[in-house]
C-alpha positions as CSV (number, residue, x, y, z in Angstrom):
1,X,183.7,-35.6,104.7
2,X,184.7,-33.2,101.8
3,X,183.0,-30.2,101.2
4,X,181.8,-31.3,98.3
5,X,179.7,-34.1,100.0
6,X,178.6,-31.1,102.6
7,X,176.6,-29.0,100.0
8,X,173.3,-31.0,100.1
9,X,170.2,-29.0,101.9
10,X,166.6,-29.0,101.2
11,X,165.2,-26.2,99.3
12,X,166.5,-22.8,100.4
13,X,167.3,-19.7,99.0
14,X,168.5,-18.3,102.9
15,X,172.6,-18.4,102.9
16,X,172.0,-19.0,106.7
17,X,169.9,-22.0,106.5
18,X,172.6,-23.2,103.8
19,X,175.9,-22.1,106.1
20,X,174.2,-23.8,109.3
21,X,173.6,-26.8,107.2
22,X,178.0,-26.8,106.7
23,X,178.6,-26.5,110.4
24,X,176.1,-29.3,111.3
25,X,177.6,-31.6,109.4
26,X,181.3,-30.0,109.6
27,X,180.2,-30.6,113.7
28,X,180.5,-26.7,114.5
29,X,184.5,-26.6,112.6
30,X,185.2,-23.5,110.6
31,X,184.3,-23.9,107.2
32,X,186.9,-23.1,104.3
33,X,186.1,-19.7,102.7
34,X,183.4,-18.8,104.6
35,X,183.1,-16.6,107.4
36,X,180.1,-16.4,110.1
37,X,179.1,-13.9,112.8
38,X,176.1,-13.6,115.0
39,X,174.6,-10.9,116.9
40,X,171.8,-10.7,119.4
41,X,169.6,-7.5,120.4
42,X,169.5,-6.7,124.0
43,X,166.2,-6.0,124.2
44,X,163.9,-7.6,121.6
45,X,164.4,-11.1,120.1
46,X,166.1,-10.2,117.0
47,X,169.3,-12.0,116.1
48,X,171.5,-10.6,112.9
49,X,174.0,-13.1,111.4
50,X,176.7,-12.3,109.5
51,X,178.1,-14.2,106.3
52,X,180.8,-13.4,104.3
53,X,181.5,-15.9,101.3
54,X,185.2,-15.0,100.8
55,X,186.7,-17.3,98.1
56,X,185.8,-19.9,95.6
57,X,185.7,-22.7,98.0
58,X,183.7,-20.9,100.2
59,X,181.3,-20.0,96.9
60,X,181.2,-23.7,95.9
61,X,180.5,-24.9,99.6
62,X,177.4,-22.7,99.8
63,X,176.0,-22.5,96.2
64,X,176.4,-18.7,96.0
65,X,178.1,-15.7,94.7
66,X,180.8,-14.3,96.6
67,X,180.1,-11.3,98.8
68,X,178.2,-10.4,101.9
69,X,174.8,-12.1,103.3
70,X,173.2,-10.5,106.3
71,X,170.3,-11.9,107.6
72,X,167.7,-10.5,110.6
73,X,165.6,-13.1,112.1
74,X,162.5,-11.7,114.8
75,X,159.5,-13.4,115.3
76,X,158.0,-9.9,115.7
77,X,158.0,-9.0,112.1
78,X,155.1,-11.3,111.8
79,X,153.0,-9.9,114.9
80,X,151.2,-6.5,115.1
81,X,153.8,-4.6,117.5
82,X,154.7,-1.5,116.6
83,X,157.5,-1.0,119.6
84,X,159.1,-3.9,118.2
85,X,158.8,-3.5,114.6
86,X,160.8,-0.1,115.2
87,X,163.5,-1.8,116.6
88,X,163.3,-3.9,113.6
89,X,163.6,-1.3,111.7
90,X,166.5,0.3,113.2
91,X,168.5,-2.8,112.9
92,X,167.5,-4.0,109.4
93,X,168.3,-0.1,107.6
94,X,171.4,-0.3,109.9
95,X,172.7,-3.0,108.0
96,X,171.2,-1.9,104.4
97,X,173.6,0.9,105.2
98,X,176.5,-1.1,105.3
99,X,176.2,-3.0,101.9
100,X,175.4,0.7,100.0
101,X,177.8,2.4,98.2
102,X,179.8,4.7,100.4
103,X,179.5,8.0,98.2
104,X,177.8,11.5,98.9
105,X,175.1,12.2,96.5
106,X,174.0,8.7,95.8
107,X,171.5,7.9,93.1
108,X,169.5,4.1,94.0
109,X,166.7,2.5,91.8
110,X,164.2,0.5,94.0
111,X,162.8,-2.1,92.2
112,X,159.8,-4.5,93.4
113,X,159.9,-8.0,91.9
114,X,157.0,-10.1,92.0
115,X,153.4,-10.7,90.9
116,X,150.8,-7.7,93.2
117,X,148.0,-10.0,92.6
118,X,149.5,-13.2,94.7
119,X,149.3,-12.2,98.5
120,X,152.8,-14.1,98.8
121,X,154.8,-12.5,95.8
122,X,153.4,-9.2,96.1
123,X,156.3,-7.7,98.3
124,X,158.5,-6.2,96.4
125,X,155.5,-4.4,94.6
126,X,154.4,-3.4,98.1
127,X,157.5,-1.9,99.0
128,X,158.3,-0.5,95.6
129,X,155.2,1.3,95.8
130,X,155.7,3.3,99.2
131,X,159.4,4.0,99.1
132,X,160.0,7.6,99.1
133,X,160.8,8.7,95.8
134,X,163.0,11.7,95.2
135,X,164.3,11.7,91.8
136,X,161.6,14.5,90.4
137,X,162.0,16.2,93.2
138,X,165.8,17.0,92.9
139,X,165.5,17.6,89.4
140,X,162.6,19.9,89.3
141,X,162.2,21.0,92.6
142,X,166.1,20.7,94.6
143,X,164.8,23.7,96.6
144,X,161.8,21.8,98.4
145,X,163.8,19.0,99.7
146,X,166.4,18.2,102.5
147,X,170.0,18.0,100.9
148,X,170.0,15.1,103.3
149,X,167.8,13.4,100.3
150,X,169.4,11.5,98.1
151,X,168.1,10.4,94.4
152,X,165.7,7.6,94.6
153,X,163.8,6.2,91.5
154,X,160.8,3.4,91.8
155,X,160.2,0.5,89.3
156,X,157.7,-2.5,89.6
157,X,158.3,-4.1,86.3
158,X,155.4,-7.0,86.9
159,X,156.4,-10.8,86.3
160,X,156.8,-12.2,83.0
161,X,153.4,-14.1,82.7
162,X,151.8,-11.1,83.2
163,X,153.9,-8.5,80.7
164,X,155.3,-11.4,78.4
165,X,158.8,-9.5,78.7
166,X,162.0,-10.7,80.9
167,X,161.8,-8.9,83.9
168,X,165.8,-8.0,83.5
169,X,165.5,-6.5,80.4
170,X,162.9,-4.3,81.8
171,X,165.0,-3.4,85.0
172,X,168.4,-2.7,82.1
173,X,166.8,-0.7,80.1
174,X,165.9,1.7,83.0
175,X,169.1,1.5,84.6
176,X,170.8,2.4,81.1
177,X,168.4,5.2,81.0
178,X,168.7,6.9,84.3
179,X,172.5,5.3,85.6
180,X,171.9,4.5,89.2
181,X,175.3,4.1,92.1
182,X,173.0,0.8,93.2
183,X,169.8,-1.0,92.4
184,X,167.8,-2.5,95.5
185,X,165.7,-5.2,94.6
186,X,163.1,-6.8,96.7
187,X,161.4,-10.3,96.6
188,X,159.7,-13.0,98.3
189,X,162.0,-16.4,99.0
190,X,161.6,-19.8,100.1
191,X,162.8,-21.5,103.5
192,X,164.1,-24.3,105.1
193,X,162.4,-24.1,108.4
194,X,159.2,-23.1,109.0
195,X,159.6,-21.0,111.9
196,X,161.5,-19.0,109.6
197,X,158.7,-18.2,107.3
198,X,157.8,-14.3,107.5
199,X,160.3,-14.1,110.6
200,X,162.9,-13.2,108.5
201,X,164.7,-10.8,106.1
202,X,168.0,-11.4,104.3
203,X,170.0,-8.6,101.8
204,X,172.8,-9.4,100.0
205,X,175.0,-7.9,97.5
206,X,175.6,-10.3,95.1
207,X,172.3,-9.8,93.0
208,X,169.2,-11.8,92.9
209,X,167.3,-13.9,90.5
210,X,163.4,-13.1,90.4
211,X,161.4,-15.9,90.7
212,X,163.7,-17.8,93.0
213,X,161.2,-18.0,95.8
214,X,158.9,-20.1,94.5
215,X,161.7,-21.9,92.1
216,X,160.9,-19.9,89.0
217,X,164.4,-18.1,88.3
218,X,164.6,-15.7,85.7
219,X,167.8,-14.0,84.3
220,X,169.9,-12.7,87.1
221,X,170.4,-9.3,88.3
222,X,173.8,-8.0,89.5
223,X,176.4,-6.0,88.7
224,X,177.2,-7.8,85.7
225,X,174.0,-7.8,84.2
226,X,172.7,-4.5,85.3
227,X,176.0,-2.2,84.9
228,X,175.9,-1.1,88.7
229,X,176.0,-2.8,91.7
230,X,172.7,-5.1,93.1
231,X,171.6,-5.2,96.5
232,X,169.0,-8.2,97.4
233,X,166.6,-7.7,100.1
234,X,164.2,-10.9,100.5
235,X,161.5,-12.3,103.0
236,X,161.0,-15.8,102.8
237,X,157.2,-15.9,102.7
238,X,156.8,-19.7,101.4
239,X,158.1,-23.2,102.0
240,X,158.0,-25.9,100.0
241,X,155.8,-29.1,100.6
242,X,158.5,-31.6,100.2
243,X,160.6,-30.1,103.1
244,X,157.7,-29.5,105.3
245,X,156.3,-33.0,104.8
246,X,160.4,-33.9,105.1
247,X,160.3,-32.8,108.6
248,X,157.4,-34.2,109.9
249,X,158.7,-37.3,108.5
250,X,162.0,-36.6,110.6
251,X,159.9,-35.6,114.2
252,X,157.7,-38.5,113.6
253,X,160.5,-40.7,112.8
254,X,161.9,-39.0,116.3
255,X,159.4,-39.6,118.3
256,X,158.4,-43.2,117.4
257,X,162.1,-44.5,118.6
258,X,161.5,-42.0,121.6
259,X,158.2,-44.9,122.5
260,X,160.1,-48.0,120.7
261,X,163.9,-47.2,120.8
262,X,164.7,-51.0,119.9
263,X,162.4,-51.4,116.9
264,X,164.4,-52.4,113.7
265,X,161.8,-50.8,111.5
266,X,162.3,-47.4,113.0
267,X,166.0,-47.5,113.5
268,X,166.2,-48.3,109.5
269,X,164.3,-45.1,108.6
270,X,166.7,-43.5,111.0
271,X,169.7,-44.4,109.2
272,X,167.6,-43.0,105.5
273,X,170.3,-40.0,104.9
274,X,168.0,-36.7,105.1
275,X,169.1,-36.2,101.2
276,X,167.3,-39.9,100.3
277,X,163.7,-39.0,102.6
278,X,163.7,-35.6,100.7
279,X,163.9,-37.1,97.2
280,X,161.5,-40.1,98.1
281,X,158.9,-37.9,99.5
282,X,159.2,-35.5,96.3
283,X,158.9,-38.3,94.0
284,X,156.0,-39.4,96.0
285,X,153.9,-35.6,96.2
286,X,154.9,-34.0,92.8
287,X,153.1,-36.3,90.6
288,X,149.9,-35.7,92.8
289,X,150.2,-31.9,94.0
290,X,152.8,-31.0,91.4
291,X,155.3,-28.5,93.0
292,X,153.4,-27.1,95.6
293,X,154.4,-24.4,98.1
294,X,152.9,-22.7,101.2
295,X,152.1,-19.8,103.1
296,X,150.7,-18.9,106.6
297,X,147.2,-18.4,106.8
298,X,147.3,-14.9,107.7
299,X,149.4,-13.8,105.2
300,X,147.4,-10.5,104.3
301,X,147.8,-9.3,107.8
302,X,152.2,-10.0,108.2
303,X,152.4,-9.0,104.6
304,X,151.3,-5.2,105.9
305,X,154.0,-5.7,108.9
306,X,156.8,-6.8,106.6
307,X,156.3,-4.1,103.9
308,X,156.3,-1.3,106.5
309,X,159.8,-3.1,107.9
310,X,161.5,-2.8,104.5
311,X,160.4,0.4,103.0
312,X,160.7,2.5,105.9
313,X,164.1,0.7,106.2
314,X,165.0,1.4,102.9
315,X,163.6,5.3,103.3
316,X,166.3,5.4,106.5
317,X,169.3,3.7,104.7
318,X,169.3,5.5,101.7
319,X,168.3,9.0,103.0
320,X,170.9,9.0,106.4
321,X,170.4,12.5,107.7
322,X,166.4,11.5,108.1
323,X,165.1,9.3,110.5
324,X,161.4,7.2,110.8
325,X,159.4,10.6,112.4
326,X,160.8,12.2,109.6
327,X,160.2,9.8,106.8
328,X,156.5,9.8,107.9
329,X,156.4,13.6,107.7
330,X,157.5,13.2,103.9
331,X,155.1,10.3,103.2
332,X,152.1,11.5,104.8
C-alpha cells in the first residue's frame, strides 16, 4: 500500500486520529516522515502523544504542515474534578511551554476564535476573555507587577458572519500594530471518535485555520500570514453526523456477523472499504440534514471545565516564574 493510498480518514482536524489512521493500515510500521511518541500520567488517566511531521512525505501522508502536534487526552476534562483538572493543567501548560519561543521578555497575543453566542464555538472567546493580560500593566504600571510577567495582549475578533470582515485580517492588523514573539490562538475542532469529543486538547505550531471545526475554514493563520510565529490550541467539541452514523454502521455491521458469521449479506457490507460506507452515508444524510454536526448534551457545563484548563494553562506557560495559586491571586 503506498502512502498515498493511506491518507483517507473520516473527518478530523486531530493529527492523532489522522497519524493512528497510517499505523492501522501501515499494521503498526513506522511511517516515513513522521515521528510518534506516547506518554501516560502515573496517576490520572491522561495520556500525551507526541507528533512530529518531519519532512514532505511525512506532510503529504498526514495532510498537514510540518512541525510539532501535541495532543492531551483525559476523560476528566469533561467531568467536574477539580483534583484532576489540576493535573490537567500541569501537563497541558507543560507542553504549551515547549512549543513557545525560548526568549526572556516574551511578548504573546491570545487570540479567541469563534462565535460567543454558539455554546460549541464559544471557546476561544471564553478563554480569550480570562487570560491574564499584562500588556498595560508593563507599560504603565512595570512597578506593580512581578518581573516574572511577561507581555500578554487579548483579542476576540468575532467570526465573519457576525463582523462581515476576515477574521485574519483582523488578527494582522493587530499583530502589525503591537509586534508579538508568538500569537496563541484558540478554537473548537471536530473529531473522529466520539469518546474524544471534549476529552481532548491538541496545540500545534504550525497555525490554524478558523472555522475548521465545523468545516468552515477561513484564511490561515501562521507565521506566514501573521509575521510571527502561531501556536494552535484546539478542543474538539463536535463530530460530524456522517462519521458518527459511519460507525454505528461499522458496530452494527460487527455485531450482526458476531450472530450470523456465515451470512453473504453481512460479509458483503464487511468487505464495503470504510472510505465507500462514509461517502454513501453522506450522500444519503446531506441532502436531508445538510451538513450537520454534534455536540454533547451538556455542553454548557464541560465548556466551563475546558476553558478553566486552557486559560489557566496558558496564564502558567507564558508567565513561568507564577504558578496556578498565584495566577488566581492576580485574577481574583
Amino acid at each position: 500500500m503506498t502512502q498515498t493510498e493511506m491518507t483517507w480518514t473520516p473527518r478530523t482536524d486531530l493529527a492523532l486520529e489522522i497519524g493512528a489512521n497510517l499505523q492501522a493500515q501501515s499494521q503498526n510500521q513506522a511511517i516515513e516522515g513522521i515521528a510518534i511518541q506516547t506518554e501516560n500520567h502515573k496517576q490520572y488517566p491522561i495520556t500525551t502523544t507526541s507528533i512530529e511531521i518531519l519532512n514532505e512525505v511525512g506532510e503529504k501522508a498526514m495532510g498537514k504542515p510540518i512541525g510539532h502536534y501535541i495532543t492531551i487526552e483525559s476523560p476528566k476534562m469533561k467531568e467536574n474534578d477539580p483534583e484532576a483538572r489540576r493535573e490537567i493543567i500541569d501537563v497541558v501548560s507543560t507542553q504549551l511551554q515547549k512549543l513557545l519561543p525560548q526568549k526572556k521578555d516574551l511578548s504573546i497575543l491570545v487570540v479567541g476564535l469563534g462565535n460567543r453566542y454558539a455554546t460549541p464555538d464559544r471557546l476561544g472567546p471564553d478563554v480569550s476573555g480570562k487570560v491574564l493580560v499584562t500588556r498595560h500593566l508593563k507599560e504603565h504600571a512595570p512597578d506593580a507587577i512581578d518581573e516574572s510577567i511577561n507581555t500578554v495582549s487579548s483579542l476576540t475578533p468575532g467570526v465573519m458572519g457576525l463582523t462581515g470582515i476576515e477574521t485574519s485580517e483582523v488578527i494582522r492588523g493587530v499583530a502589525e500594530n503591537i509586534k508579538p514573539d508568538c500569537i496563541i490562538a484558540i478554537d473548537a475542532l471536530a473529531a473522529r471518535s466520539p469518546e474524544r469529543i471534549n476529552a481532548t486538547i491538541q496545540m500545534s505550531d504550525t497555525g490554524i485555520a478558523p472555522g475548521a471545526g465545523i468545516g468552515n475554514k477561513r484564511k490561515q493563520l501562521n507565521a506566514e500570514t501573521m509575521g510571527c510565529p502561531v501556536i494552535a490550541i484546539g478542543v474538539p467539541t463536535v463530530i460530524d453526523t456522517a462519521t458518527l452514523v459511519n460507525d454505528t454502521f461499522e458496530h452494527l455491521i460487527e455485531s450482526m456477523l458476531a450472530h450470523a458469521p456465515d451470512h453473504g449479506f453481512y460479509t458483503m457490507l464487511q468487505q464495503v472499504s470504510g472510505e465507500e460506507k462514509y461517502h454513501m452515508i453522506r450522500e444519503i444524510l446531506e441532502p436531508k440534514l445538510g451538513n450537520l454536526f454534534v455536540t454533547a448534551k451538556d455542553i454548557d457545563e464541560i465548556m466551563v471545565y475546558l476553558s478553566e484548563i486552557i486559560f489557566n494553562s496558558i496564564n502558567i506557560a507564558v508567565h513561568p516564574g507564577i504558578g496556578l495559586d498565584d495566577i488566581n491571586k492576580y485574577s481574583n
